[in-house]
Biopython code that builds the backbone (N, CA, C, O; Angstrom):
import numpy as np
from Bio.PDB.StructureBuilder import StructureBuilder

atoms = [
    (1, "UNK", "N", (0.846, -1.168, 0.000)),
    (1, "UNK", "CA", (0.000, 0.000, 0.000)),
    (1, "UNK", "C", (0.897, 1.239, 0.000)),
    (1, "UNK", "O", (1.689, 1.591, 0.875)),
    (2, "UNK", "N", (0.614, 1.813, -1.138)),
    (2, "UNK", "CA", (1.389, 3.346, -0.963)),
    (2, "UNK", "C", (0.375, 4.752, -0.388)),
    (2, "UNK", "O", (-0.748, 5.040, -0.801)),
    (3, "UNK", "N", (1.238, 5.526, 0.753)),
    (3, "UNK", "CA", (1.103, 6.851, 0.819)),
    (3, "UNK", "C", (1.460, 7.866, 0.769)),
    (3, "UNK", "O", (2.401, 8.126, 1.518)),
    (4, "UNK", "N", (0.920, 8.991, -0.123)),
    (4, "UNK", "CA", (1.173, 10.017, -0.195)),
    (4, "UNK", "C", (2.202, 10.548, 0.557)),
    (4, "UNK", "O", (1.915, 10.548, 1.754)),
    (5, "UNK", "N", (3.385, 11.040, 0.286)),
    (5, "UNK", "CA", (4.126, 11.928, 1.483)),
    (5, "UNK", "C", (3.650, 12.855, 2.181)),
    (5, "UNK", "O", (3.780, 12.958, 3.401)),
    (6, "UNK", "N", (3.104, 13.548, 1.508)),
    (6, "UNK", "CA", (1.886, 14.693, 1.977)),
    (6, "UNK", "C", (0.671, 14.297, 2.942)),
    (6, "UNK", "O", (0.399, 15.000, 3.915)),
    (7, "UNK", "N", (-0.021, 13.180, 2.639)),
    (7, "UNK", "CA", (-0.937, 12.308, 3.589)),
    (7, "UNK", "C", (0.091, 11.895, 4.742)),
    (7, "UNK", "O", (-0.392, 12.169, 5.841)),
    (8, "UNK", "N", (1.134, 11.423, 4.813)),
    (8, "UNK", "CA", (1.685, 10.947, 5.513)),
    (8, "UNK", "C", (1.750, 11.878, 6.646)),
    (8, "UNK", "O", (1.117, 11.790, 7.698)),
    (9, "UNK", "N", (3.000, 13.215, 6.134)),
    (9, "UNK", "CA", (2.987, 14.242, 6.959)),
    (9, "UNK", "C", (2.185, 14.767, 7.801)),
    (9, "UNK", "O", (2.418, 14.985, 8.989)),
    (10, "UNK", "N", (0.754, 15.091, 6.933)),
    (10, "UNK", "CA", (-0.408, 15.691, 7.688)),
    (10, "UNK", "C", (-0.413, 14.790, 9.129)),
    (10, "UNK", "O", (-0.449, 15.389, 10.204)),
    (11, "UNK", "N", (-0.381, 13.526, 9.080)),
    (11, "UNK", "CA", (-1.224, 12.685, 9.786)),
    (11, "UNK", "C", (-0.285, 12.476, 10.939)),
    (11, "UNK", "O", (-0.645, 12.278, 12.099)),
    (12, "UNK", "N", (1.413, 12.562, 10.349)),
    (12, "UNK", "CA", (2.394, 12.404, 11.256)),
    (12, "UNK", "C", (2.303, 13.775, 12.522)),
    (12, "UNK", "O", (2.466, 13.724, 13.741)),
    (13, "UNK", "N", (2.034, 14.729, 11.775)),
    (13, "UNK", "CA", (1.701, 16.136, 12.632)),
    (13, "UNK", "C", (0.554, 16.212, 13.254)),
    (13, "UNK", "O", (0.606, 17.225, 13.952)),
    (14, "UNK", "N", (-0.536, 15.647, 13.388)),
    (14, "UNK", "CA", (-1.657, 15.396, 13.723)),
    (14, "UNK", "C", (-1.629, 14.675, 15.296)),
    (14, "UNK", "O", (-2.231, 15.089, 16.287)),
    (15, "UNK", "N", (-0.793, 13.541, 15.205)),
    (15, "UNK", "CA", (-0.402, 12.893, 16.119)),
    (15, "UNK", "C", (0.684, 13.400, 16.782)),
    (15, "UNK", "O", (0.608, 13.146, 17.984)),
    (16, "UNK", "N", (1.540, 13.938, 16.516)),
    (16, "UNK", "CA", (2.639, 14.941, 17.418)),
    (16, "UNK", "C", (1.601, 16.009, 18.127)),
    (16, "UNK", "O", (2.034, 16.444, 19.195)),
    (17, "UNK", "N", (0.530, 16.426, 17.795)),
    (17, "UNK", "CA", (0.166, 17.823, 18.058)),
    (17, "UNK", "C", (-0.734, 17.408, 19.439)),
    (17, "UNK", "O", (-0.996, 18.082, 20.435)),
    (18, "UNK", "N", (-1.157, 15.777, 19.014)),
    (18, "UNK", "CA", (-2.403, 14.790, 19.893)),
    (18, "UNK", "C", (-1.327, 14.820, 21.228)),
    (18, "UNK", "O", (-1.698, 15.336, 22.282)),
    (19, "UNK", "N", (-0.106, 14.283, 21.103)),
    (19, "UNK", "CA", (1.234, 13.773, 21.977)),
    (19, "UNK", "C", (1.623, 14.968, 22.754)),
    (19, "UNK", "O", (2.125, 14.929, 23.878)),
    (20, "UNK", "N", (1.352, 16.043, 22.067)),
    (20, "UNK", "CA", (1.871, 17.525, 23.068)),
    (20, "UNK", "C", (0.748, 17.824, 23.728)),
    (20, "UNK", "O", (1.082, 18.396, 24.766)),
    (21, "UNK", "N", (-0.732, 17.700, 23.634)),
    (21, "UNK", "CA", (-1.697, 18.406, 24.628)),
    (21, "UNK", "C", (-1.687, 17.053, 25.536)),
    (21, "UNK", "O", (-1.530, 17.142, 26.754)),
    (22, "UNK", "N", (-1.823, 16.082, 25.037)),
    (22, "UNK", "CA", (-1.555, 14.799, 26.502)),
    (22, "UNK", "C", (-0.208, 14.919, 27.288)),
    (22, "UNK", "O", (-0.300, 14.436, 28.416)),
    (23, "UNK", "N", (0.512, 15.224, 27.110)),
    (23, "UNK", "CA", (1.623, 15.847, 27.424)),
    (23, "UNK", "C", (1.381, 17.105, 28.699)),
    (23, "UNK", "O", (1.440, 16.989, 29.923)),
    (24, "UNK", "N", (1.080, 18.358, 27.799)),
    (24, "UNK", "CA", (0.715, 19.068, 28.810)),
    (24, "UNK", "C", (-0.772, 18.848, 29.899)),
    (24, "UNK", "O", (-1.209, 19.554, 30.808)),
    (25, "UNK", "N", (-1.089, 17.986, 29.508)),
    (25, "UNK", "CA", (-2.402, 17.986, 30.764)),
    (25, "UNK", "C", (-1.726, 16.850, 31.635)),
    (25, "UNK", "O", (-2.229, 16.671, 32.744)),
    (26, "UNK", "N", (-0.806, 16.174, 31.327)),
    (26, "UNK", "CA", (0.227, 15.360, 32.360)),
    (26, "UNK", "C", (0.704, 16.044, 33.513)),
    (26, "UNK", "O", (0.709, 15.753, 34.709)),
    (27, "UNK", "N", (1.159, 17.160, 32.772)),
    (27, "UNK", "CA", (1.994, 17.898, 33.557)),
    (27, "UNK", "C", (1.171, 18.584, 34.362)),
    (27, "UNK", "O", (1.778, 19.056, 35.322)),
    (28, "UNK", "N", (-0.025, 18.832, 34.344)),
    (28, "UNK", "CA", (-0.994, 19.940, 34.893)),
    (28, "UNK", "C", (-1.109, 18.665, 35.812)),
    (28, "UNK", "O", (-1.179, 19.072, 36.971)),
    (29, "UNK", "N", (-1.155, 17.341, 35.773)),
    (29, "UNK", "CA", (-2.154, 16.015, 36.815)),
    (29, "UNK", "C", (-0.887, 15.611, 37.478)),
    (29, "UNK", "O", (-1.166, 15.257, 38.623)),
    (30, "UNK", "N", (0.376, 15.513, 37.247)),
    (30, "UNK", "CA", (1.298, 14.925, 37.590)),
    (30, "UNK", "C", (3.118, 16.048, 37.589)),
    (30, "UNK", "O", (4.185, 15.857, 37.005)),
    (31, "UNK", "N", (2.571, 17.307, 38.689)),
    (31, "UNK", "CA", (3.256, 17.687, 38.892)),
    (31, "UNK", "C", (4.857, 17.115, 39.077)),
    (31, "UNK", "O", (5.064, 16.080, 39.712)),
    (32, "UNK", "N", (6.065, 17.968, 38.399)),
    (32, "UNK", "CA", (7.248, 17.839, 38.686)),
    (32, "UNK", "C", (7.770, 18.097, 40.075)),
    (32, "UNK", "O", (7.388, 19.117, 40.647)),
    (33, "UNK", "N", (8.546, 17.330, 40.632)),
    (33, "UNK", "CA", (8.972, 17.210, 41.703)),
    (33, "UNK", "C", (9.568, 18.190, 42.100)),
    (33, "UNK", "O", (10.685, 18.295, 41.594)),
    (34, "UNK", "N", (9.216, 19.204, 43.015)),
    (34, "UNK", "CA", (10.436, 19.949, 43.529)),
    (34, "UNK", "C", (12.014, 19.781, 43.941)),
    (34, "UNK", "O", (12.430, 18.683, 44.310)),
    (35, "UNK", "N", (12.751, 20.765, 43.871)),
    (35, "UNK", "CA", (14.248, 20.749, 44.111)),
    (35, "UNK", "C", (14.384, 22.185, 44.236)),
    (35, "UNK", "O", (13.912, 23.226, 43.779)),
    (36, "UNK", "N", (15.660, 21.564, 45.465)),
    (36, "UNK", "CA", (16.204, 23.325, 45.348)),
    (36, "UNK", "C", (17.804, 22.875, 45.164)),
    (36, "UNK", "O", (18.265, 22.219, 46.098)),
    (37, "UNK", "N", (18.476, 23.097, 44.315)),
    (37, "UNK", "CA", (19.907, 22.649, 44.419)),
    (37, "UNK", "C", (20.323, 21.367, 44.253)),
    (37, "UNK", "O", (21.369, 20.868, 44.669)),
    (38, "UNK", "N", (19.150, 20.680, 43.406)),
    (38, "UNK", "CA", (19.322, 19.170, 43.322)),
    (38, "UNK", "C", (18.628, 18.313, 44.009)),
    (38, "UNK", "O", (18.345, 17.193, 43.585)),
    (39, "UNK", "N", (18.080, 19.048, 45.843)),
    (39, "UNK", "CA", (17.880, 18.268, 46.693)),
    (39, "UNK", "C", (16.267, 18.101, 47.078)),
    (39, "UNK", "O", (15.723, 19.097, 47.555)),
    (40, "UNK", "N", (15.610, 17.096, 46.927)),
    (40, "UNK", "CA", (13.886, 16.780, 47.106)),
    (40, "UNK", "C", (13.302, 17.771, 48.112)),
    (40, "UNK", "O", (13.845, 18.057, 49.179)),
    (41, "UNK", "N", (12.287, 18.207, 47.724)),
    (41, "UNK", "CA", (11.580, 19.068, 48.068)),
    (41, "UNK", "C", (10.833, 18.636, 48.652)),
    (41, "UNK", "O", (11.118, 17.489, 48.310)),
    (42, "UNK", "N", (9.499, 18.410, 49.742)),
    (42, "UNK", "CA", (8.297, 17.866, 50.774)),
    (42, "UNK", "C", (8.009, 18.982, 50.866)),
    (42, "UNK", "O", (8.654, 19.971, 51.213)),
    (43, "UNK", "N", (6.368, 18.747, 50.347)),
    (43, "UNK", "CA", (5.526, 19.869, 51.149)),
    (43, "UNK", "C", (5.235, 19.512, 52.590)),
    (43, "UNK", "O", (5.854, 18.678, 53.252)),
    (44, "UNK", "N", (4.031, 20.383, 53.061)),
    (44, "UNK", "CA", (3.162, 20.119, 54.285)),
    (44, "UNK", "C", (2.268, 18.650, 53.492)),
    (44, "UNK", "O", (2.514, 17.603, 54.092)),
    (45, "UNK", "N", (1.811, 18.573, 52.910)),
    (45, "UNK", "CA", (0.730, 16.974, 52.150)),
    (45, "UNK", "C", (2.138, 16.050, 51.525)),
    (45, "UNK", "O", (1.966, 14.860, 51.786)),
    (46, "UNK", "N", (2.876, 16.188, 51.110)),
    (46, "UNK", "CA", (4.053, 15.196, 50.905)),
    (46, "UNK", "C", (3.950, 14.664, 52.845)),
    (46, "UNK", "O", (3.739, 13.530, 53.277)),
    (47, "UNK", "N", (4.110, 15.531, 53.383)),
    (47, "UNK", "CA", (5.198, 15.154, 54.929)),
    (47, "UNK", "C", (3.740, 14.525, 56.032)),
    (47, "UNK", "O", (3.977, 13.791, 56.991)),
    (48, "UNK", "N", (2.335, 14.957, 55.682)),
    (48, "UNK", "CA", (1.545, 14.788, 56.458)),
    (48, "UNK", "C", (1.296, 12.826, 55.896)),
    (48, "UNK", "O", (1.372, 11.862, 56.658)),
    (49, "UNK", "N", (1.081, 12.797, 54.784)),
    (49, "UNK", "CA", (0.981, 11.871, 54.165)),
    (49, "UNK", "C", (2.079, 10.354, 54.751)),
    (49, "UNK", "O", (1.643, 9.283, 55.175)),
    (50, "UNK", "N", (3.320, 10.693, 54.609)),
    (50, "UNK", "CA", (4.510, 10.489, 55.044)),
    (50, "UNK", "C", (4.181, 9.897, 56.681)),
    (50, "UNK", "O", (3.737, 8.828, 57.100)),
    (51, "UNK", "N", (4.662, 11.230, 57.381)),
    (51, "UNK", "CA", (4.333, 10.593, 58.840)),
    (51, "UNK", "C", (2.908, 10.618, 59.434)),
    (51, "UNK", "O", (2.701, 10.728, 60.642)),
    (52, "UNK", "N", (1.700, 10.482, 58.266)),
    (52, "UNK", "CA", (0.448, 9.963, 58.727)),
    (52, "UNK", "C", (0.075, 11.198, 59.972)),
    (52, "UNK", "O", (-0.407, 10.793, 61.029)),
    (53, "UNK", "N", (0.261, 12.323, 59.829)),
    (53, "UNK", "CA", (-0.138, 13.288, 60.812)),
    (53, "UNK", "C", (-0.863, 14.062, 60.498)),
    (53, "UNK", "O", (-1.560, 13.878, 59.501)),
    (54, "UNK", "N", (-0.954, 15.258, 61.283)),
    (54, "UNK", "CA", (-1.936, 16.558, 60.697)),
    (54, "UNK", "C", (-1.076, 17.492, 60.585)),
    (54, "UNK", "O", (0.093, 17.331, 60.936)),
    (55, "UNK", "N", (-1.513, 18.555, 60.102)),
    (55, "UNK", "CA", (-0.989, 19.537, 59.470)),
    (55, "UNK", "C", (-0.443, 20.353, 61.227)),
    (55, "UNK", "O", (0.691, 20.585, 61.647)),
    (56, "UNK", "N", (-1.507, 20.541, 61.729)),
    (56, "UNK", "CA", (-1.514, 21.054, 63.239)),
    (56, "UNK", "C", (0.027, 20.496, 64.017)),
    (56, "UNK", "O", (0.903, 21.109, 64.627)),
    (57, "UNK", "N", (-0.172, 18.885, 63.613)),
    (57, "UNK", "CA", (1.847, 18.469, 64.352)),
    (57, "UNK", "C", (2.400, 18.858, 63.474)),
    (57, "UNK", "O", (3.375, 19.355, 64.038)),
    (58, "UNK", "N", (2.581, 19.081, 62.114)),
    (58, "UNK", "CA", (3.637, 19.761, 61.676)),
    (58, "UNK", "C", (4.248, 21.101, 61.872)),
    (58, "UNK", "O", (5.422, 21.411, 61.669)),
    (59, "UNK", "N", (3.038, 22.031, 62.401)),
    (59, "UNK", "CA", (3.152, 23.271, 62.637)),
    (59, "UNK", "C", (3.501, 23.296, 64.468)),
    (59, "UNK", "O", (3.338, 24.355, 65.075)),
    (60, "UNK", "N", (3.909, 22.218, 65.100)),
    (60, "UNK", "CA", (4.310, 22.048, 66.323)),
    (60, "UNK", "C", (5.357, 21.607, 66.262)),
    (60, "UNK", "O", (6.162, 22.227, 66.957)),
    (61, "UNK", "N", (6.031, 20.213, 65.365)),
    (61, "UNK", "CA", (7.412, 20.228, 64.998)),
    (61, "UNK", "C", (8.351, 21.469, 64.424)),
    (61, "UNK", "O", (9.570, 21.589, 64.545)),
    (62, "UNK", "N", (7.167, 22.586, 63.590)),
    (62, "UNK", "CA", (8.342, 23.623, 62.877)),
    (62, "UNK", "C", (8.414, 24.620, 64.185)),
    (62, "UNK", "O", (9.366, 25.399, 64.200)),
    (63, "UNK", "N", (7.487, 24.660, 65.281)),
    (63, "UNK", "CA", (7.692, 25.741, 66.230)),
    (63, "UNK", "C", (8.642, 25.200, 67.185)),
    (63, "UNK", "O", (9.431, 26.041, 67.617)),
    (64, "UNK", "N", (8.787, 23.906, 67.672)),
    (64, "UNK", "CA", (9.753, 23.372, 68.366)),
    (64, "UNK", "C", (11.400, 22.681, 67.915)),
    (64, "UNK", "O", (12.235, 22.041, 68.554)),
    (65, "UNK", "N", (11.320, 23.276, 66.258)),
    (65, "UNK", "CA", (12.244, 22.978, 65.784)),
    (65, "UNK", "C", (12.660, 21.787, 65.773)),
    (65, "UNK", "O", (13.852, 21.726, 66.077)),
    (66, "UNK", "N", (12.303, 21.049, 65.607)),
    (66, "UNK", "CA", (12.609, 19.818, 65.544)),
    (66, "UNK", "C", (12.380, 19.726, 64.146)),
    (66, "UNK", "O", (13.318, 18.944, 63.991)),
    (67, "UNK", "N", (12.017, 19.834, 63.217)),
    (67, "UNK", "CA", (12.326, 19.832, 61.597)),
    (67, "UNK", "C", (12.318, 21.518, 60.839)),
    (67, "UNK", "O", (11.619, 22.531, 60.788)),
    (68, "UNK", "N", (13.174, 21.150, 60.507)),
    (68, "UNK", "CA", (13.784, 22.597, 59.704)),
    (68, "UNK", "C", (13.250, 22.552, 58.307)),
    (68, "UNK", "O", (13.109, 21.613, 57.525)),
    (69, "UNK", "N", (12.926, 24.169, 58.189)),
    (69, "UNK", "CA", (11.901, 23.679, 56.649)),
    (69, "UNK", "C", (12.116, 25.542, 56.182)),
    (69, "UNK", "O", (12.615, 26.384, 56.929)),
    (70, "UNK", "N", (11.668, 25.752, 55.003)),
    (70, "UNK", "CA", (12.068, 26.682, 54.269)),
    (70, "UNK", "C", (10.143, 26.914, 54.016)),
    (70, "UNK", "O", (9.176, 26.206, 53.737)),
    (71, "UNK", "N", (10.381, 28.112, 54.274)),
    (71, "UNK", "CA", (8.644, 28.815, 53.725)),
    (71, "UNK", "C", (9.334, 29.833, 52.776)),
    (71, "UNK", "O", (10.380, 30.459, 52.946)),
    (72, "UNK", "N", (8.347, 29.831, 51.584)),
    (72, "UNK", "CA", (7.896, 29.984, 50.187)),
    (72, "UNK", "C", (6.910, 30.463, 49.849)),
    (72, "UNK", "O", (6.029, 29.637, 49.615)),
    (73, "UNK", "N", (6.523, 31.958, 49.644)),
    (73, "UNK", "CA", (5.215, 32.586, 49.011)),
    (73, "UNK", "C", (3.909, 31.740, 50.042)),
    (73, "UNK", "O", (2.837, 31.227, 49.719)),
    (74, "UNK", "N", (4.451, 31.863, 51.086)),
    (74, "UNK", "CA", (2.863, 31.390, 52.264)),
    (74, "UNK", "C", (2.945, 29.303, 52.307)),
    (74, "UNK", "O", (2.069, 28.606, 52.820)),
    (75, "UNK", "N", (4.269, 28.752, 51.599)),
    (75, "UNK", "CA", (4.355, 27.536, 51.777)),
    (75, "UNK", "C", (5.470, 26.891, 52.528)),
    (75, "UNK", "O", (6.621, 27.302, 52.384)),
    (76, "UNK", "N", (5.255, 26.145, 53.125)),
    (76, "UNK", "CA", (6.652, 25.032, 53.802)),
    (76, "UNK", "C", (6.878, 24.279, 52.786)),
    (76, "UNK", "O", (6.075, 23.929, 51.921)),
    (77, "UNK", "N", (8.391, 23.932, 52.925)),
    (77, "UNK", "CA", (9.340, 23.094, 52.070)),
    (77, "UNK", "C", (9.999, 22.393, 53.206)),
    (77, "UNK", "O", (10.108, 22.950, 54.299)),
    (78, "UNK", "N", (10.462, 21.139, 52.975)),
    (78, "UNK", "CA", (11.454, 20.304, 53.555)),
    (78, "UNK", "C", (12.299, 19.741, 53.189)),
    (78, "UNK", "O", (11.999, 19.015, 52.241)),
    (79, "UNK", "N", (13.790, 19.684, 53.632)),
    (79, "UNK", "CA", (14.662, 18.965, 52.488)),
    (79, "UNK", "C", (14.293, 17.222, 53.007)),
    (79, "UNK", "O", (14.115, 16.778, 54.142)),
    (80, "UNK", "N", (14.279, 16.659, 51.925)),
    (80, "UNK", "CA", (14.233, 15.262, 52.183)),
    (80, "UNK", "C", (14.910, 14.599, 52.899)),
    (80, "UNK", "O", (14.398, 13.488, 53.039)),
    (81, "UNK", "N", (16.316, 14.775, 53.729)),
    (81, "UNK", "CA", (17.124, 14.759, 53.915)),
    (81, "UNK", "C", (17.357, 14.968, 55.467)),
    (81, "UNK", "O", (17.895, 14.236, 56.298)),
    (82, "UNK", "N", (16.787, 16.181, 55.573)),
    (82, "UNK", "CA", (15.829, 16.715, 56.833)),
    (82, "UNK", "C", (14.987, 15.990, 57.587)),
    (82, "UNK", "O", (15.199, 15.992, 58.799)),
    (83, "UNK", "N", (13.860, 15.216, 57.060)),
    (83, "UNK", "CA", (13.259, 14.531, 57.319)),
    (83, "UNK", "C", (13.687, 13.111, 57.648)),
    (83, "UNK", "O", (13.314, 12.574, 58.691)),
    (84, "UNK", "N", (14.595, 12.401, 56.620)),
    (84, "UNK", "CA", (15.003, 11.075, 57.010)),
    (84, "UNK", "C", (15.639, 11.337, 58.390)),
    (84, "UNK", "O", (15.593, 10.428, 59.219)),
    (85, "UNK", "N", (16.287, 12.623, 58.733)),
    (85, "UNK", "CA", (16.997, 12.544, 59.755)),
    (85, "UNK", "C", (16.064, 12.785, 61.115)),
    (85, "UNK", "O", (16.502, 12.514, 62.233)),
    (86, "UNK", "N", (14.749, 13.317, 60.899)),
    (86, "UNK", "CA", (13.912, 13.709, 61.837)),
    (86, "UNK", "C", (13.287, 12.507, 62.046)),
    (86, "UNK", "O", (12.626, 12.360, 63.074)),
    (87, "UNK", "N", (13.396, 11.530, 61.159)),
    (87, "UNK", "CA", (12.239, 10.337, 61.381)),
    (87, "UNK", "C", (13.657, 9.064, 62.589)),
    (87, "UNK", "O", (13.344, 8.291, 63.494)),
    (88, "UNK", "N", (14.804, 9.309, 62.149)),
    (88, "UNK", "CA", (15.554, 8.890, 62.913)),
    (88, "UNK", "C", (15.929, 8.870, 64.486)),
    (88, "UNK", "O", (16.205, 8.125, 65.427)),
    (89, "UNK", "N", (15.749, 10.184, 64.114)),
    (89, "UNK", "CA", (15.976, 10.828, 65.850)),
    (89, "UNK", "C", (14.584, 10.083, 66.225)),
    (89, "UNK", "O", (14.753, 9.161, 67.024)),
    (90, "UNK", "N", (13.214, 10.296, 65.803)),
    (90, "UNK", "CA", (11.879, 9.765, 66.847)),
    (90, "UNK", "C", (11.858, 8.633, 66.687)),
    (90, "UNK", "O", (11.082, 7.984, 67.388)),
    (91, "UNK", "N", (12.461, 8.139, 65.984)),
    (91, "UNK", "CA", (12.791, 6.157, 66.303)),
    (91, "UNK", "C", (13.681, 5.824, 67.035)),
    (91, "UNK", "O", (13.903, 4.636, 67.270)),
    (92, "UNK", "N", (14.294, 6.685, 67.486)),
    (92, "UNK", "CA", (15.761, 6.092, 68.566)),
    (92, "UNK", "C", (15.421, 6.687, 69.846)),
    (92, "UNK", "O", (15.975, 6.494, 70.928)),
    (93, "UNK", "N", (14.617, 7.295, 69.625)),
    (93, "UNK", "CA", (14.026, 7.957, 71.488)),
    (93, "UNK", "C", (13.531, 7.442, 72.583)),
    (93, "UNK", "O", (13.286, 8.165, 73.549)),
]
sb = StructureBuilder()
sb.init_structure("model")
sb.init_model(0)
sb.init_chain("A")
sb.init_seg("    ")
for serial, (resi, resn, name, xyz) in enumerate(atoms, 1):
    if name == "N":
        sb.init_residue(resn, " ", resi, " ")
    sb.init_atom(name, np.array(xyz, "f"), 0.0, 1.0, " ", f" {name:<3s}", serial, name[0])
structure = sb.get_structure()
């Protein structure tokens, strides 16, 4: 069966164009991971999720310092890193 180069093209661009809006509505459902400097980012719903808590103990761990976290335009950040080490310390206590 022969096709047109021209049929071909159309149809090849048709489907690239299908591949870029599924594409971007990915990205809208399946946010990119934060980083700051390479290093994983945790929100407050990453970290509540995580150690199965409420938002309320997280905002009692950041006042008693016991996890160190970076606020952002009205948001908390955590380095991942941070956390493995916070989940350490309350397992060895």
């Amino acid at each position: 069966m022969y096709i047109d180069r021209e049929i071909f093209n159309d149809c090849m661009e048709r489907i690239f164009s299908r591949l870029d809006a599924i594409e971007k509505k990915l990205n809208i459902i399946v946010p990119k991971q934060s980083a700051l400097e390479g290093e994983e980012l945790l929100d407050n719903q990453d970290l509540m999720i995580m150690l199965k808590c409420s938002l309320r103990t997280l905002q009692t761990y950041r006042d008693k310092k016991y996890l160190p976290f970076v606020k952002t335009e009205g948001k908390c950040y955590y380095r991942a890193e941070d956390v493995k080490e916070f989940i350490h310390r309350k397992m060895n206590q």
